[in-house]
Each structure stands twice: as structure tokens, then as C-alpha cells.
C-alpha positions as CSV (number, residue, x, y, z in Angstrom):
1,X,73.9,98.5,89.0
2,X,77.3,97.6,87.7
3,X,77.3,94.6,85.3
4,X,80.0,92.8,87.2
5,X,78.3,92.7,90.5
6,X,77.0,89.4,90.2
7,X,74.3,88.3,93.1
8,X,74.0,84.4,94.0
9,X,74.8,84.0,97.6
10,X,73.4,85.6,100.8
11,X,76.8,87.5,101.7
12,X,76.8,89.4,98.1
13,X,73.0,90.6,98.3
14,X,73.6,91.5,102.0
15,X,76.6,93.8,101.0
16,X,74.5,95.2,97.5
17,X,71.8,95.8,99.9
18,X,73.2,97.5,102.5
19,X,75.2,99.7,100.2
20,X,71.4,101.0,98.5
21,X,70.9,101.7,102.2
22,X,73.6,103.8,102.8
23,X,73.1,105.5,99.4
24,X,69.9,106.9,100.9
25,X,71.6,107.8,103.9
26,X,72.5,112.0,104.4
27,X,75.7,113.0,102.6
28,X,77.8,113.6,105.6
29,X,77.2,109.8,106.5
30,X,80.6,108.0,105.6
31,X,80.5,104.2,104.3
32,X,84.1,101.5,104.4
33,X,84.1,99.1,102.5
34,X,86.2,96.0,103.4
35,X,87.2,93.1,101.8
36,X,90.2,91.1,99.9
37,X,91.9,93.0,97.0
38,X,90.0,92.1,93.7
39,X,86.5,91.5,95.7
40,X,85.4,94.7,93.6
41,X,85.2,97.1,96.6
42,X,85.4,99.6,94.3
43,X,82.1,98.5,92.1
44,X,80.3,98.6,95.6
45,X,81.0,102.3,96.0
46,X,79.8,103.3,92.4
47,X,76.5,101.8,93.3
48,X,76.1,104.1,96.4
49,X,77.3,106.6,94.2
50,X,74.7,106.2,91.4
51,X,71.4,105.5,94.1
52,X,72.6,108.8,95.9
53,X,71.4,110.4,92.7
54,X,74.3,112.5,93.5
55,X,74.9,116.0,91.0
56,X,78.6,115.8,91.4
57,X,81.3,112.9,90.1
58,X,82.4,110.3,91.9
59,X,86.2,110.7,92.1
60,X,88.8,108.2,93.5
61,X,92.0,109.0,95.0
62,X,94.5,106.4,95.7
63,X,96.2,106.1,99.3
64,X,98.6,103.8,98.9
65,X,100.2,105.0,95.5
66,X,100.9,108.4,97.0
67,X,103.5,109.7,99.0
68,X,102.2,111.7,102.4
69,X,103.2,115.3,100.7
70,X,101.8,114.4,97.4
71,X,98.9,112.7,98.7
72,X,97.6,115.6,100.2
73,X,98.3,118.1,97.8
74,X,96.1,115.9,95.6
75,X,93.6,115.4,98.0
76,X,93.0,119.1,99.6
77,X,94.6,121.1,96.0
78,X,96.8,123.9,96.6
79,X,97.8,127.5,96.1
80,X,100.6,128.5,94.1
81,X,103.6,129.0,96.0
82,X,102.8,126.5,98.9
83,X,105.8,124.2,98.4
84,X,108.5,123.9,95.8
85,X,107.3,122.9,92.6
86,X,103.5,124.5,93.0
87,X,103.8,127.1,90.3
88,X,100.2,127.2,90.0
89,X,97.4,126.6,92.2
90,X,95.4,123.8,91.8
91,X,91.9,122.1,92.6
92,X,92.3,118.9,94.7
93,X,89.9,116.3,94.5
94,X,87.6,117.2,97.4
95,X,87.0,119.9,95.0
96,X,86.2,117.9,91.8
97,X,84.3,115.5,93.7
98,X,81.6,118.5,95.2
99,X,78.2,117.4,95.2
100,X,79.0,114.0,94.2
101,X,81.6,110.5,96.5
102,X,85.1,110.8,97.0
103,X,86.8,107.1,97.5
104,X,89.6,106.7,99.6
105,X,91.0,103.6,97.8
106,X,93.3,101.9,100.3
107,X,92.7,104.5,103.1
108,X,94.9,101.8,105.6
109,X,97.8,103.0,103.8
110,X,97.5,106.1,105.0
111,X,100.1,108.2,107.0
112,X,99.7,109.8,110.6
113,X,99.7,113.2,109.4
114,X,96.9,112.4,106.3
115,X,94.9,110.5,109.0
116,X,95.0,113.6,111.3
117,X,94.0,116.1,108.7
118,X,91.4,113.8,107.4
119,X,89.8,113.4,110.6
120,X,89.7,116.8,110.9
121,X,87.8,117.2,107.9
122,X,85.3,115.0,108.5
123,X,84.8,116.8,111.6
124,X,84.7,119.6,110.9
125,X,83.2,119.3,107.3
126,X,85.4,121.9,105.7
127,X,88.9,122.3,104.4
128,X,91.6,124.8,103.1
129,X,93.9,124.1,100.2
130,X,97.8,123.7,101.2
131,X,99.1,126.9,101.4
132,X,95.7,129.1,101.0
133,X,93.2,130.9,103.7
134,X,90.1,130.4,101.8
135,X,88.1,127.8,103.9
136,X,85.7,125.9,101.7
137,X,82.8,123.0,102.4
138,X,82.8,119.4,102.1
139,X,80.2,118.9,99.8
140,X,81.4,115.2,99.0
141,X,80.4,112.0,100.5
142,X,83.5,110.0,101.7
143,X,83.8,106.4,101.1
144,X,86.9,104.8,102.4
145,X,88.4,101.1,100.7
146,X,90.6,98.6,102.4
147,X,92.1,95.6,102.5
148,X,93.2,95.9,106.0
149,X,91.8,94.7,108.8
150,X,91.5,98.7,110.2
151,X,90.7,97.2,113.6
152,X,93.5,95.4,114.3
153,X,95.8,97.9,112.6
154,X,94.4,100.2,115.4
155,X,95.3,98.0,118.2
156,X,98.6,97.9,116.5
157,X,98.9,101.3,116.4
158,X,99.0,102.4,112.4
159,X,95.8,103.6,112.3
160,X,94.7,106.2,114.7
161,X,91.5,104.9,116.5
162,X,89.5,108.2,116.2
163,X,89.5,108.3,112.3
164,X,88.5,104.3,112.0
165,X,85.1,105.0,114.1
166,X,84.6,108.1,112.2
167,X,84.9,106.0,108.8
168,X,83.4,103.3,110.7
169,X,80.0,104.4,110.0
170,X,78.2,102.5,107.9
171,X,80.3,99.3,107.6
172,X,79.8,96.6,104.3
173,X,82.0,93.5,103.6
174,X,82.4,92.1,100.5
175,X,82.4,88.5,100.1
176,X,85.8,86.9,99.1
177,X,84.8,84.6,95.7
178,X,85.6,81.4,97.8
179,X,82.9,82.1,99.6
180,X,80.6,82.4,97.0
181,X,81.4,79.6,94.3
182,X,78.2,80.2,92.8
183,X,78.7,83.3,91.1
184,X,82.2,81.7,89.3
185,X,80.3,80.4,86.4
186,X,78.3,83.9,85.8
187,X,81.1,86.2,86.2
188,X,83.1,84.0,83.9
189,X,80.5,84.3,81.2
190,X,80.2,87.7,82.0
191,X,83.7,88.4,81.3
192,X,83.7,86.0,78.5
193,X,81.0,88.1,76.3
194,X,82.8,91.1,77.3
195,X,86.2,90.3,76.2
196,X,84.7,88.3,73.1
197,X,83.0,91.8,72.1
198,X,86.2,93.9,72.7
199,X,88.0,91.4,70.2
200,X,85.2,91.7,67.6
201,X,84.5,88.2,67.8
202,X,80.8,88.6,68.9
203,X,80.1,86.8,71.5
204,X,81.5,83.9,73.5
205,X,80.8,80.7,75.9
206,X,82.5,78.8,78.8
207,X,82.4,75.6,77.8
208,X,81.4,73.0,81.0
209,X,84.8,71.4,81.0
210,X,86.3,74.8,81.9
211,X,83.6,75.9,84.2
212,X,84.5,72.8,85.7
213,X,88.2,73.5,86.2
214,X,87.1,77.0,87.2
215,X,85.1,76.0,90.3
216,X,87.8,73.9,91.2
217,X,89.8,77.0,92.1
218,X,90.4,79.2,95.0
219,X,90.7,82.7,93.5
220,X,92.9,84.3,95.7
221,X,93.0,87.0,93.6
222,X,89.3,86.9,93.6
223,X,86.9,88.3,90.8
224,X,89.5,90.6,89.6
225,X,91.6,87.0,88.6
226,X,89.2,85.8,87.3
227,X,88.7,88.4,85.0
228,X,92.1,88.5,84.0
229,X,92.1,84.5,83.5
230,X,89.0,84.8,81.0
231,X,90.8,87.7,79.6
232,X,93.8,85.2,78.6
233,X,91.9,82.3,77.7
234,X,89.8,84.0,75.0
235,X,93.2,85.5,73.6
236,X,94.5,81.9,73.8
237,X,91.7,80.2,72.2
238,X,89.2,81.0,68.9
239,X,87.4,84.1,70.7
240,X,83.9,82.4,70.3
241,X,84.7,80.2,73.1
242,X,86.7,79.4,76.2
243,X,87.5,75.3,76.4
244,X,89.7,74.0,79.5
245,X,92.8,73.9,77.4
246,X,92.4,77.3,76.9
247,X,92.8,78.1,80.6
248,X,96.3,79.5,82.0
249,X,98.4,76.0,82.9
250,X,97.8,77.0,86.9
251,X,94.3,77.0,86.8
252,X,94.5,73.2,85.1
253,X,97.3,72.3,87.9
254,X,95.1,73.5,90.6
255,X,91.9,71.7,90.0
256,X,93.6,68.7,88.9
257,X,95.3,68.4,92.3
258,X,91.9,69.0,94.2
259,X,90.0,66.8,92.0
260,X,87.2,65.6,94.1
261,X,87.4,61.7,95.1
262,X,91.2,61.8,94.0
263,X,93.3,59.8,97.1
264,X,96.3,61.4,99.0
265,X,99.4,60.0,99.0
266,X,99.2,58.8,102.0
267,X,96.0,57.1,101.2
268,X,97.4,55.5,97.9
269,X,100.3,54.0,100.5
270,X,97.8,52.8,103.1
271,X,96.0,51.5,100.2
272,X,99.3,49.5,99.1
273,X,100.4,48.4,102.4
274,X,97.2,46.6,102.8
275,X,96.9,44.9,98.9
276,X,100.3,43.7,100.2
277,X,99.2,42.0,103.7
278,X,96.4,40.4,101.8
279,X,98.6,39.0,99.2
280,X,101.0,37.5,102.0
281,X,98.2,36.2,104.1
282,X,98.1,38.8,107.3
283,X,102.1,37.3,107.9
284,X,103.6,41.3,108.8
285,X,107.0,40.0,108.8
286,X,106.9,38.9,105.2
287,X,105.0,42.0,103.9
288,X,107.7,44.4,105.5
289,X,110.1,42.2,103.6
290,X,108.0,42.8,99.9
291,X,107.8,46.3,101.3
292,X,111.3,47.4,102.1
293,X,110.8,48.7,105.4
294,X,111.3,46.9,108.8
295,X,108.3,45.3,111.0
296,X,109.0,48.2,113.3
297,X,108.2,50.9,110.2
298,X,105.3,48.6,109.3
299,X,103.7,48.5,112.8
300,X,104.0,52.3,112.9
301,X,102.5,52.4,109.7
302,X,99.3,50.2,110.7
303,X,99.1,51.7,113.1
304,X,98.6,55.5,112.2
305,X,96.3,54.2,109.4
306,X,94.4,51.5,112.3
307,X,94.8,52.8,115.4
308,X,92.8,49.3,116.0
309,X,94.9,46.8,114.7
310,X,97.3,45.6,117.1
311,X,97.9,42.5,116.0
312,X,101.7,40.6,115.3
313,X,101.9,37.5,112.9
């Protein structure tokens, strides 16, 4: 199993565990993968490659760097002569990836005419290169990747509805980092020893007062950010260890702001409005004057803080 699948919530082993599943499952069954970009879609396909005990490679193609032309030319190869340019034929990687997973990263980005054509092939299990006669077998398993939300994109009309059941086989989310703010400290260690190693320095730690900052966070960017923040902070600091100052100045904004137990700003006025009524004696006419405001704007106040207190001095 990849190093940086880390396992500590129920939605993570779920998605590990159904993927061994679908490893097991015949060739021509086809897996998606869902899930926010840096979830490590990608990390869930090599393990269905690797328990498939698959002979062939597990090749990735990549739908949304691509244009259509190009995309399928890469995707089906080509004979020489089958558009300008071709001056030689060429393997595609269906071909490379016989025996073994092809992984449509980003299949949502796909055009109408790719989505045709690769319906077709996973119905009919057998493809031609561009411009050649010679039909030739799917020997591949297809996983598709996306960030998309395919089934809404198909009620919208980008994605034909055919070719999303048809990938729609075996189906396996993966778990957003929010969701599972127990595997933050892990990964981060993980990451940690790696990036200490790759700078020579042996071997590193995350120190509890940046762990702390760390669990603070949202990760939109999910495990892939935080990879790249311990990736920075061990550049930043000593290599041997990864302290809070070393973290990128947003991470230390973010947690500060949703320190736990820190009032609002509206709390810190309620807060004020009321040290001032005590100190006055309950009289609401003389704390609007120490206030500023007008008995009208202090009643309004009170009242959004107390719905309760009605009361005029």
C-alpha cells in the first residue's frame, strides 16, 4: 500500500477497502474515483493497481491537460499519415497500459467526441489507432479520476449520461482531509521524514506547537497542501524539525483566527456594552452616552444580544 495513504477514520478505510475489492474484481470491471483535488485519488488507483497483481503498467493519461485531437491521439496511438504532423506511427497508451490500469485523470474534462469514442470502447472492448484498420483488444483495466460531481455535470449536460454509468461501476469516494483531522498529524510526519531524508538531514519531527497550528486548518487543498506546507517548513527551518514558526505565515493566520475559546467581535462588544451598564448602574441613557451611540442604537443592541431584556431606565 502506498506510504501516504494514511488510515484513521471510517471514511478512509471504507474507500482503501473497497478499492482491494474492486482490485479483485474481472479486468473489464471499471472503478471512479471521486473526490477533491489533492485527496490522493490517484494513490487509490495504484493500490487497485498493485492488488490486481496485474502483468502490465499502470499508465495515466491526463484529460484535462489535452486538447480533444491530441488527447486522442495519445490515448488510442496512431498511424503515420493520419493527420498533419503524424510522421510516424505511434503506440497510444491503451497500448502501453496492456495487461496492466489505464487512469483517466480528470475524465470530467473530457470532450463530447472523447466521451463518444470512449464509450465505445468500453463497449465494445476494442479499439483502432487514428488513421489505421488494425482493430486491437482492451487488455487494460480503466480507472476514471474526477473532481467533478459527474452526476450533476450529466443533468447539466457536459457529460453524456451513457459513459458516467458505464464508468459508474464500482464507485469509491475519497475523504476530503477536513473530514478526517485525525490523519493531519501522521501525514505531516510522514511528509516530514520524507522531505528531511531527501535533504540529507536524516530524519525529522513536528513539533506539538505546529501540529497544533496544523489541526487548526481547513486544508482546502487537502493532503496534497499539506505536503507542500511540510515541504516549505523543513526548507524554512533546521531540517531536523518542523516548529510553528517554521510554518508558511497563512497557516499561523488561520489557526490564530479559529483559535478555540477566542470571542467574536461581536461577543467582545456585547461583552463591553454590558461592563458599561454595570459600571453606570443599569441607567441606559447614561451608558449610550459613555458609549457613543444613541438609546435607540443601545436598545437595538440589547436587544439582539437579550432578546429578554426589555427594560428602559
Amino acid at each position: 500500500m502506498p506510504a501516504e495513504v494514511v488510515i484513521e477514520s471510517a471514511a478512509m478505510r471504507s474507500a482503501v477497502d473497497l478499492a482491494i475489492r474492486a482490485a479483485d474484481a474481472p479486468r473489464t470491471t471499471t472503478v471512479l474515483v471521486t473526490g477533491e483535488t489533492g485527496t490522493g485519488k490517484d494513490l487509490l488507483a495504484r493500490i487497485i493497481h498493485d492488488r490486481s497483481g496485474a502483468d502490465g503498467a499502470l499508465v495515466t493519461i491526463d484529460c484535462a491537460s489535452l486538447p480533444e485531437a491530441l488527447l486522442e491521439s495519445e490515448l488510442f496511438g496512431h498511424e503515420r499519415g493520419a493527420f498533419t504532423g503524424a510522421t510516424e506511427a505511434r503506440a497510444g497508451r491503451l497500448e502501453a497500459a496492456r495487461g496492466g490500469t489505464l487512469v483517466l485523470d480528470e475524465v470530467a474534462a473530457m470532450r463530447p467526441q472523447a466521451q463518444a469514442k470512449l464509450l465505445r470502447l468500453l463497449d465494445e472492448r476494442r479499439f483502432t489507432r487514428l488513421g489505421g484498420n488494425r482493430t486491437m483488444e482492451l487488455g487494460a483495466r480503466i480507472v476514471a479520476l474526477t473532481n467533478a460531481d459527474l452526476a450533476r455535470a450529466t443533468e447539466a449536460g457536459a457529460f453524456r449520461p451513457d459513459l458516467f454509468f458505464r464508468l459508474n461501476v464500482i464507485s469509491i469516494r475519497m475523504p476530503a482531509l477536513r473530514e478526517q483531522p485525525d490523519a493531519i498529524a501522521p501525514l505531516a510526519e510522514l511528509f516530514a521524514q520524507r522531505f528531511a531524508h531527501r535533504a540529507r538531514a536524516g530524519s525529522a519531527i513536528v513539533r506539538a506547537d505546529a501540529l497544533d497550528l496544523l489541526c487548526r486548518y481547513s486544508f482546502p487543498g487537502n493532503a496534497r497542501e499539506l505536503r507542500n506546507v511540510i515541504e516549505q517548513s523543513v526548507v524554512r527551518g533546521d531540517g531536523m524539525r518542523v516548529a510553528a514558526e517554521d510554518l508558511p505565515d497563512s497557516i499561523r493566520a488561520f489557526a490564530s483566527a479559529a483559535e478555540p475559546g477566542r470571542p467574536t467581535l461581536a461577543e467582545m462588544e456585547a461583552a463591553y456594552v454590558r461592563s458599561v451598564l454595570d459600571d453606570v448602574g443599569g441607567n441606559k441613557s447614561e451608558a449610550a452616552r459613555v458609549l457613543g451611540i444613541s438609546r435607540k442604537n443601545l436598545y437595538e443592541r440589547l436587544r439582539r444580544d437579550s432578546p429578554g431584556d426589555r427594560g428602559v431606565s
